[in-house]
N, C-alpha and C positions, 0 to 999 in steps of 0.2 A: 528448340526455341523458334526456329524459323518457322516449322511446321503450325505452333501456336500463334505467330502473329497471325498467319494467312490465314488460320479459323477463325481470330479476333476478328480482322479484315472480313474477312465473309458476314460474318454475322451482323460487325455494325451498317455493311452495308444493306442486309438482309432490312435490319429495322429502320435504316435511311427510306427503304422503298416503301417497307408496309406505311411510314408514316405519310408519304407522298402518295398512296393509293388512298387512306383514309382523307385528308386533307382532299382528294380531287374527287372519291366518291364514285357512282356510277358511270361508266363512262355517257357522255351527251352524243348524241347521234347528229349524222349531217340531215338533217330535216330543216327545211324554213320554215318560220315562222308561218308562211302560209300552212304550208301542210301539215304542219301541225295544228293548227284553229281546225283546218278541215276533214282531219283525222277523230276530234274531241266527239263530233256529231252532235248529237242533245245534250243538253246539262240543265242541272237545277240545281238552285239553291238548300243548305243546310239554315236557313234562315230561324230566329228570334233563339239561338243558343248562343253560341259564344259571344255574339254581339250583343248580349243585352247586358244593359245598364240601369243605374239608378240608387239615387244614396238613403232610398226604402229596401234597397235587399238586403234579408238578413244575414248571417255568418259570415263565417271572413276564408270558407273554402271554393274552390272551384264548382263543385257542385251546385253552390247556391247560386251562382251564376249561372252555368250551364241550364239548370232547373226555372229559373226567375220568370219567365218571358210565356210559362209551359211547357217545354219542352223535357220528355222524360229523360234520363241520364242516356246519353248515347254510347250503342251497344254497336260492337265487331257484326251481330248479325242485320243491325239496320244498314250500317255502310253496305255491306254485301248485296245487302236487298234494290238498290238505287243500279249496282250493275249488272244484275238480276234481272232487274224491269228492261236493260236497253239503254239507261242513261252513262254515255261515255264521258263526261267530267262532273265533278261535285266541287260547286262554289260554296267556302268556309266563308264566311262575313267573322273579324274578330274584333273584338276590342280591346285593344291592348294594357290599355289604362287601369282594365281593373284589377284589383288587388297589387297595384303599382308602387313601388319601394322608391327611397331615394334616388334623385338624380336620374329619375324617370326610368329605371330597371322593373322589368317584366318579370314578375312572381315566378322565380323557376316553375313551381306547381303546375300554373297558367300554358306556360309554353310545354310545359312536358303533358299536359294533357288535351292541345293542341295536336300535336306532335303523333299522341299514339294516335288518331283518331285520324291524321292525315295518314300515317302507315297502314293502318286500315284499309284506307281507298285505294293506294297505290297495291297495295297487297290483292285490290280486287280487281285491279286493270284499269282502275278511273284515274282519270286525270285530274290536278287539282287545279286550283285557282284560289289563293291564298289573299288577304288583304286586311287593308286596314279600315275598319267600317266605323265611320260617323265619331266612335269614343268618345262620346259623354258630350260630345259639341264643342271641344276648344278647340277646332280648327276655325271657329267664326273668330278667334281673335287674331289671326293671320294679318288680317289689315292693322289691326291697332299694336299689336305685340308682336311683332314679325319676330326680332329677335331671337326672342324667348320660343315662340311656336315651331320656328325653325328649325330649330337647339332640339327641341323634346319631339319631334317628327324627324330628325337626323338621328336623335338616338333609339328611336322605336324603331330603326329598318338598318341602324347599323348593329342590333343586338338581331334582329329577324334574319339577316343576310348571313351573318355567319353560323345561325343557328343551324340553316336549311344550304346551305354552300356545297355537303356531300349531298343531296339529294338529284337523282337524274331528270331527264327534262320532261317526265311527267306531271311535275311541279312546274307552277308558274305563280309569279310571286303579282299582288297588281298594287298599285301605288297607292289609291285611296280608294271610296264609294262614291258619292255624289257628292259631298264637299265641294266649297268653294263659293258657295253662292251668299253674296257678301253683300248685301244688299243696300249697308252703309256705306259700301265700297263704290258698285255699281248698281243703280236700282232700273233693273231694264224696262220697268214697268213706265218709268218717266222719261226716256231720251236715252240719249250716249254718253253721257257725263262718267266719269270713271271708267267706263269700259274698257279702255286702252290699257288701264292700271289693273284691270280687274282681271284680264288675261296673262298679263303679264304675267303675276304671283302666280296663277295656274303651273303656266307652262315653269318657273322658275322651279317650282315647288318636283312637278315631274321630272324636270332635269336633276336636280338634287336628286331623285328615287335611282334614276338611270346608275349618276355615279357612286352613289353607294353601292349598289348589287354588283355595277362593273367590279369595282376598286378592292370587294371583299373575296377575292382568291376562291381556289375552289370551282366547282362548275355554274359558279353565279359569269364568271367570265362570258358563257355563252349560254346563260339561263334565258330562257322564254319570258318575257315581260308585257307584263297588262298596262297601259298609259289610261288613267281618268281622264274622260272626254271636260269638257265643262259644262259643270253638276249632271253630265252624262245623259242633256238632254240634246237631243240630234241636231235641232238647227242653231242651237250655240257652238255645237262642236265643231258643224261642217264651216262657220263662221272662220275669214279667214287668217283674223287674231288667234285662233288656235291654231298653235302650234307644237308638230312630234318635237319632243327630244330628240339631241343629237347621241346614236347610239352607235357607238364602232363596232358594232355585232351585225347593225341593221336587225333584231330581232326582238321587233315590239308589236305590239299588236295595241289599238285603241279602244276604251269603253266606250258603251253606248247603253242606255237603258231605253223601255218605251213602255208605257203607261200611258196611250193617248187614247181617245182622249181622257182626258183625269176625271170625269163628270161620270163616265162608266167605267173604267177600269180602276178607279180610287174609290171612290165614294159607293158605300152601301147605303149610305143614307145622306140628307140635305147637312151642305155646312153653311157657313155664313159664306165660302166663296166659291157655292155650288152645289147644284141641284142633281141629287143623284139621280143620272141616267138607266133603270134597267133592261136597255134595249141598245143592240149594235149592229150595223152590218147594212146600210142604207150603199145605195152608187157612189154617195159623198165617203160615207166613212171609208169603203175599200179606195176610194179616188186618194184621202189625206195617209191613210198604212200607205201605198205604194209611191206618192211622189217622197216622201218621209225615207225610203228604204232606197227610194233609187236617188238621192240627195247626198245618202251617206256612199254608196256604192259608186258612184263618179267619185266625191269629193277622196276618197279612203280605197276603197277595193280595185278601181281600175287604176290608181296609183300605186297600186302594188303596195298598200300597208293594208295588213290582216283587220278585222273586225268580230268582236264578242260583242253580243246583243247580251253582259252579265246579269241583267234583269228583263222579265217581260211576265207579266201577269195581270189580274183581275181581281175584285173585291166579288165575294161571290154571295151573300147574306140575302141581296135584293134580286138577284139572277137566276132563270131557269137551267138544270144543266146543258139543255142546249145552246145556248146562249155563251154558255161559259165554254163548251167546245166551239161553237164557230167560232169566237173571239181568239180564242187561243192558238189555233190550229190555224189561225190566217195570217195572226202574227207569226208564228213558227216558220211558216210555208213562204210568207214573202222575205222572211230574213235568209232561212236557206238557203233558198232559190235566188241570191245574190251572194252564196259565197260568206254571209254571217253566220257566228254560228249561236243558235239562242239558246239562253241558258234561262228555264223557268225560274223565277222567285215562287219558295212555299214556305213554310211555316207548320209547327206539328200539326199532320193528320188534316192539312185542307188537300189537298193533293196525294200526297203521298205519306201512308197511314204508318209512323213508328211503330203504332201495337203490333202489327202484322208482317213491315217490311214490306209489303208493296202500297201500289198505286188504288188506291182507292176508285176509281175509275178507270176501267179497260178498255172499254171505247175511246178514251182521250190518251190514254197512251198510245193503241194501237193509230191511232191519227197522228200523233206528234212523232211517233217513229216513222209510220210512210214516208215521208220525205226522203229518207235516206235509201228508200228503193227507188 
């Protein structure tokens, strides 16, 4: 009898631990958040797949999603391919909203094939960067619907947070994309009128991301986290209404995007608010990349908070491909070389070719890797 409880005893304790190793997952390593931004190296974007939207796509599967934007169904061999070429993180843009059930719940489907695609990466050595990209645009109702916006961005990251809580700190979760720019709110185009208001929901908005990820158990306790700059354009960020979340880990790192100027590196061709530029690289333009990088490097890097440059790219339709290397390769070179670490935006087959799994250009790769010699 005795003999049998001590085995009882062994064993419920046996299954007390496995469910305490499940629940905390791989273990996190003592790395800062510095070095680990500085560990990631290059990164690019898995752009116009999971993040695409729109209430013209047909079927009600994943696929049609995944597929909508162009993008062929993504394969274990294209992930492979990204650390293949030399790119140490893969930024997933998702939308979480689609095929979104009651009381704002994420399509099991959605997230489990999220999910294999992130095991993928991490199965290849890449590092993630995980987020919530644009969805459909009801983050502009923030100002007029806080409540409610609130409510349905709490529950988008307290179903995301426990979803990914065992995963180790090669995952990093990031709070939003470029959201925020609320123009009803603050219109920076005309004065400072709302501004103060306009920041505030920002940072409030990030502080909610913070303690959800904290609060949800698991290796989210000391998980790597991405903070949205404001709409992740640099001289609103380094503004000094922006402000970090208060994080008891100290392990955030801040968005940044850079598309400057937007007349070349946006525009392929004329809009009504701008004349497409197909020429870059004047005294002036290297003079506005580097006060821009050394801006955020006082403001962020020599404060000792990390920086991801999660976007940096080029409209390329009007562009020579040299043109489209010196650009890129200058923004890469001055973000590094401050300790940023840039992470390319592409889209199927502009950069880096799905059919093949690699880089469609070798020369721009082998440029955007040198930095790290």
């Amino acid at each position: 009898m005795k003999k049998n409880l001590i085995i009882l005893l062994i064993t419920v304790l046996s299954m007390l631990a496995a469910c305490s190793k499940d629940e905390q997952g791989a273990p996190m390593r003592e790395i800062t958040t510095m070095e680990l931004v500085k560990e990631m190296g290059i990164g690019i974007n898995l752009g116009n797949t999971f993040e695409s939207t729109g209430d013209w796509i047909s079927g009600i599967s994943v696929t049609s999603y995944e597929t909508a934007w162009g993008s062929p169904i993504i394969t274990e061999e294209m992930i492979k391919g990204y650390a293949n070429e030399g790119f140490g993180v893969l930024r997933i843009p998702v939308s979480w909203s689609n095929m979104m059930g009651e009381d704002y719940t994420i399509h099991p489907d959605y997230l489990a094939r999220v999910k294999e695609v992130v095991d993928w990466a991490l199965d290849s050595g890449l590092y993630i960067i995980l987020n919530l990209h644009w969805d459909g645009g009801w983050f502009e109702k923030f100002p007029t619907e806080k409540e409610e916006s609130m409510y349905r961005y709490t529950r988008i990251w307290t179903q995301l947070a426990d979803s990914f809580k065992s995963y180790d700190d090669y995952l990093m979760l990031e709070s939003f994309n470029e959201e925020g720019n609320w123009l009803n709110l603050w219109n920076y185009y005309a004065g400072t009128n709302g501004k103060e208001e306009a920041y505030s929901l920002v940072n409030e908005i990030n502080q909610t991301f913070v303690d959800i990820v904290r609060g949800s158990g698991g290796n989210n306790n000391r998980r790597h986290l991405l903070i949205a700059g404001y709409i992740t354009d640099i001289e609103k960020t380094v503004d000094e209404l922006y402000k970090m979340p208060n994080d008891p880990q100290n392990r955030s790192a801040v968005s940044i995007h850079y598309y400057t100027p937007p007349t070349f590196a946006i525009l392929d061709e004329d809009a009504d608010w701008g004349k497409a530029d197909p020429e870059w690289g004047t005294n002036e333009d290297f003079a506005e990349l580097n006060k821009l990088m050394d801006m955020v490097k006082t403001r962020f890097i020599d404060e000792g908070i990390p920086v991801i440059m999660g976007e940096f790219g080029v409209a390329t339709k009007n562009k020579t491909q040299e043109m489209i290397r010196l650009y890129l390769t200058s923004v890469n070179e001055a973000a590094y070389s401050r300790g940023i670490t840039p992470v390319l935006w592409d889209v199927t087959n502009v950069f880096y070719n799905r059919d093949i799994s690699e880089m469609n250009d070798k020369v721009l790769l082998e440029q955007l890797m040198a930095v790290k010699r």
